[in-house]
N, C-alpha and C positions, 0 to 999 in steps of 0.2 A: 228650531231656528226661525225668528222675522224675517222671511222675506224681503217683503217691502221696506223692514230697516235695513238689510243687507245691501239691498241694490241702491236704497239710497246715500247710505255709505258710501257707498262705492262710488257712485255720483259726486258727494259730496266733497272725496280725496282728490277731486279734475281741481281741489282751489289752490294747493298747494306744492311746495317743490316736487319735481321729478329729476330721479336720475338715469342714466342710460348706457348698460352698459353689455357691448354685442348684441344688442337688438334684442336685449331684456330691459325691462323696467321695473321700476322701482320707487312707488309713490307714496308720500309721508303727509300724512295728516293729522289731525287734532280733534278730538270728539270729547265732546263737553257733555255730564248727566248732572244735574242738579248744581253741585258747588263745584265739582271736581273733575276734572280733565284728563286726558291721557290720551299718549301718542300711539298714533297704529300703520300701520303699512300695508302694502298692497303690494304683491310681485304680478310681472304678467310676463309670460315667455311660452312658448312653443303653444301656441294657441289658447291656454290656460292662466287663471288668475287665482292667488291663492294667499287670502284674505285670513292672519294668525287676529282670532278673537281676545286671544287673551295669552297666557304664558304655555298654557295646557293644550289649547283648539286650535286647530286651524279648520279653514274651510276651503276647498279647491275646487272651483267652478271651471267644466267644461263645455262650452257654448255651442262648439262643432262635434263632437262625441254624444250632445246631453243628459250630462253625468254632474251630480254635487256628490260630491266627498265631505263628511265629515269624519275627521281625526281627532282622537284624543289621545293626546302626547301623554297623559302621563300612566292612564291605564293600558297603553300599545292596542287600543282597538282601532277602528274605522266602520265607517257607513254610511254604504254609496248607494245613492237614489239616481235611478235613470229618467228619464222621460219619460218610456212606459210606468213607472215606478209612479210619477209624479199625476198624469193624467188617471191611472187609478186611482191614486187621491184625491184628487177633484172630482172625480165619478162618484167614490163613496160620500165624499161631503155633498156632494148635488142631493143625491138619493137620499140623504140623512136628512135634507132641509125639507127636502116632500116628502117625507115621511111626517116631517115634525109640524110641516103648516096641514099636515091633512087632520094629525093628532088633536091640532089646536082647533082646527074647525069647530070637530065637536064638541067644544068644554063650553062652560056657559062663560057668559062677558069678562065676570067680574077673575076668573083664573084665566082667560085668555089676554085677558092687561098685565095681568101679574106675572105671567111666563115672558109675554115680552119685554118688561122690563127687565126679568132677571135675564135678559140676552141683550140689554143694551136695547130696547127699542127698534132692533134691527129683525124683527120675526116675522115682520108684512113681506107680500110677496116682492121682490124685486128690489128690495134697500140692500147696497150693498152693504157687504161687513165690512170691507177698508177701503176707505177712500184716501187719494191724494192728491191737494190741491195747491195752485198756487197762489200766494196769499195775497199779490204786486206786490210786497213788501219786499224791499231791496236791502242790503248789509255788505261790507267790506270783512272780508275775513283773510287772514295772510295776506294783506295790500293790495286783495281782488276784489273785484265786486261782484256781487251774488244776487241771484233770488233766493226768497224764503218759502220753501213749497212747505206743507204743513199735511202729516199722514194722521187719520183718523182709524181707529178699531174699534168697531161696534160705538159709534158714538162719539170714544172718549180720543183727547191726541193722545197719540203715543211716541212720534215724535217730529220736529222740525228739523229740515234739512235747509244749508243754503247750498243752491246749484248756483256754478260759476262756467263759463263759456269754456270747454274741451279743445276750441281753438288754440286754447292760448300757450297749451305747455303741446314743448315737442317732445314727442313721441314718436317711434319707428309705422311704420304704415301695417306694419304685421301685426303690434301692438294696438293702433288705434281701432282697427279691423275686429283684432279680440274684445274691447273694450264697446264696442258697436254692439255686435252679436249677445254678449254677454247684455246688455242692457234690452236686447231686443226680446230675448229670450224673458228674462228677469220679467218685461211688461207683460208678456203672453202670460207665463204665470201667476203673476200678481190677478189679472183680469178675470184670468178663472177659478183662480180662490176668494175673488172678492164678494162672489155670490155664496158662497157658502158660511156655515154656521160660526 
């Protein structure tokens, strides 16, 4: 799973209709990949938000618990990552990158250019693997207006997001609460897998 396209998704669905009902919600939006489009939604209720990727996936983020659940509908599995789950992973990808800038030290110039390239340029110390920026590029999307942040992997974009003001759709306080955390969380992790490989 993208992270960082996840949460900017998620971002992204504040541009369009919401519904509300008993202090769940229920957000629809539009995500575009090359020529082609397709609607997707977003529920948020009992502190949790749970984001169906496709007809098969769902994905159920819990921001107060520290839990991502992946489901797959069609094979009846699941598989949930905690926090500790997640900061292990960052620890092995830390350790994997100093393992790997120690490797490169010693190679001679001409295979230590050619290993960086084959990682994207991103194999000096300190460049992060994703970045996300924002571009001042502004857009109207569903009769809202947006910024254009634009997400980088090793390099290359991988995708563009417009974020639109979270003011503007009502939402129950419980709901905007989860949607907060969840984004808060979502930054913490993005920031510590940014350094790694």
């Amino acid at each position: 799973m993208n992270l960082p396209r996840f949460i900017a998704t998620t971002a992204a669905c504040l541009l369009v209709s919401t519904t509300v009902t008993l202090a769940d919600s229920k957000i629809e939006f539009k995500t575009t990949e090359g020529k082609g489009g397709a609607f997707q939604s977003i529920l948020i209720a009992q502190g949790k938000i749970r984001s169906d990727a496709d007809a098969t996936t769902s994905v159920i983020l819990d921001p107060t618990g520290g839990s991502i659940t992946m489901i797959d509908h069609s094979r009846k599995q699941f598989v949930r990552l905690t926090r500790a789950d997640m900061d292990q992973l960052v620890k092995t990808l830390d350790d994997t990158m100093k393992q790997m800038e120690s490797a490169m030290a010693n190679m001679p110039p001409e295979m230590r250019e050619r290993m960086k390239g084959m990682m994207g340029g991103q194999a000096s110390m300190g460049a992060p693997a994703v970045e996300v920026a924002d571009t001042g590029e502004r857009a109207t999307v569903g009769g809202r207006s947006c910024r254009i942040f634009r997400t980088k992997v090793m390099g290359n974009v991988s995708n563009e997001s417009c974020l639109g003001d979270a003011s503007v759709i009502d939402l129950p306080a419980s709901d905007k609460a989860t949607l907060a955390a969840a984004s808060a969380w979502g930054k913490e992790i993005s920031e510590k897998m940014a350094k790694g490989p």
